[in-house]
C-alpha positions in Angstrom: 0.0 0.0 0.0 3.1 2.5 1.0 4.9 1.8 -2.1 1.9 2.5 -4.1 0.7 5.8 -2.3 4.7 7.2 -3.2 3.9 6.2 -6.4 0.3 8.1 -6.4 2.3 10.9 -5.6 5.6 10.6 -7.9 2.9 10.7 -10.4 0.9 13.6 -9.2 3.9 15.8 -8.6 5.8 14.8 -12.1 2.0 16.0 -13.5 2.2 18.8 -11.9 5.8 19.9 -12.7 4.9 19.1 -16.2 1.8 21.4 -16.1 3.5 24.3 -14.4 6.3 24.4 -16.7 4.1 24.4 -20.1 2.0 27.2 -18.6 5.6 29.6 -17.6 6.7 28.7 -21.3 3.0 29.7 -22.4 3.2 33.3 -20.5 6.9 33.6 -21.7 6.0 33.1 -25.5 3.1 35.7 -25.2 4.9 38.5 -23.7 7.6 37.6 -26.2 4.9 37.7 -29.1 3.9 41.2 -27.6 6.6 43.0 -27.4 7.3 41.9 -31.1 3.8 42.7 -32.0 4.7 46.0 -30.5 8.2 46.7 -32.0 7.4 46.3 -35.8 3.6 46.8 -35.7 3.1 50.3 -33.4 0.0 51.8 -33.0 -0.4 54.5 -35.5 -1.5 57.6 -33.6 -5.2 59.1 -34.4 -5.3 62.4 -35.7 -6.9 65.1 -33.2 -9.6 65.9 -36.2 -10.8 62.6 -36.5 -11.2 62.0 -33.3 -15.1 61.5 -32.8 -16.6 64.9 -30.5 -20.1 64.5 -28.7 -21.4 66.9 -27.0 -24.3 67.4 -24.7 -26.3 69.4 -27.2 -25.9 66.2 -29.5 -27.7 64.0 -27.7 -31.3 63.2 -27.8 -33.0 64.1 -24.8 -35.1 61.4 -24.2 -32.1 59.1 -24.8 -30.6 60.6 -22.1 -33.6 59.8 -19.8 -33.5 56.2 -20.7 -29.6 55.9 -19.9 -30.0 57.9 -16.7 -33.6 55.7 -15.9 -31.3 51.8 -17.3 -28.7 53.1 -14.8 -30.6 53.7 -11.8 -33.0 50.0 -12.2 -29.7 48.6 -12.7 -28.0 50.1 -9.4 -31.3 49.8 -7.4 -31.6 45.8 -8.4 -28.2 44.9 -7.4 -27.0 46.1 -4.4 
């Protein structure tokens, strides 16, 4: 019974090791990928013009009621 419960856990631990090690090789390769991703494809910055401007006066009133009125069920029914 002994030499099979060491076993058991032989097994369980090499398992484990196994598991832990693919998953720090998984999060290595991604921030690897990333930071290649960000070297030689950047972000091209927007243009202040095109940037989209809303204003208050640009809204629908009533579509501002029904935001403020979704909102406020929503808080009410979960807290």
């Amino acid at each position: 019974m002994t030499e099979e419960l060491s076993f058991g856990l032989e097994l369980m631990f090499v398992g484990m090791g196994i598991v832990f090690v693919f998953l720090a090789m998984l999060v290595v390769a991604i921030h690897v990928m990333s930071a290649l991703v960000q070297r030689f494809f950047p972000e091209a910055p927007i243009p202040p013009s095109s940037k989209p401007v809303l204003s208050a006066t640009s809204l629908d009133k009533s579509v501002v009621a029904a935001i403020t009125a979704a909102v406020h069920q929503h808080r009410n029914k979960h807290k």
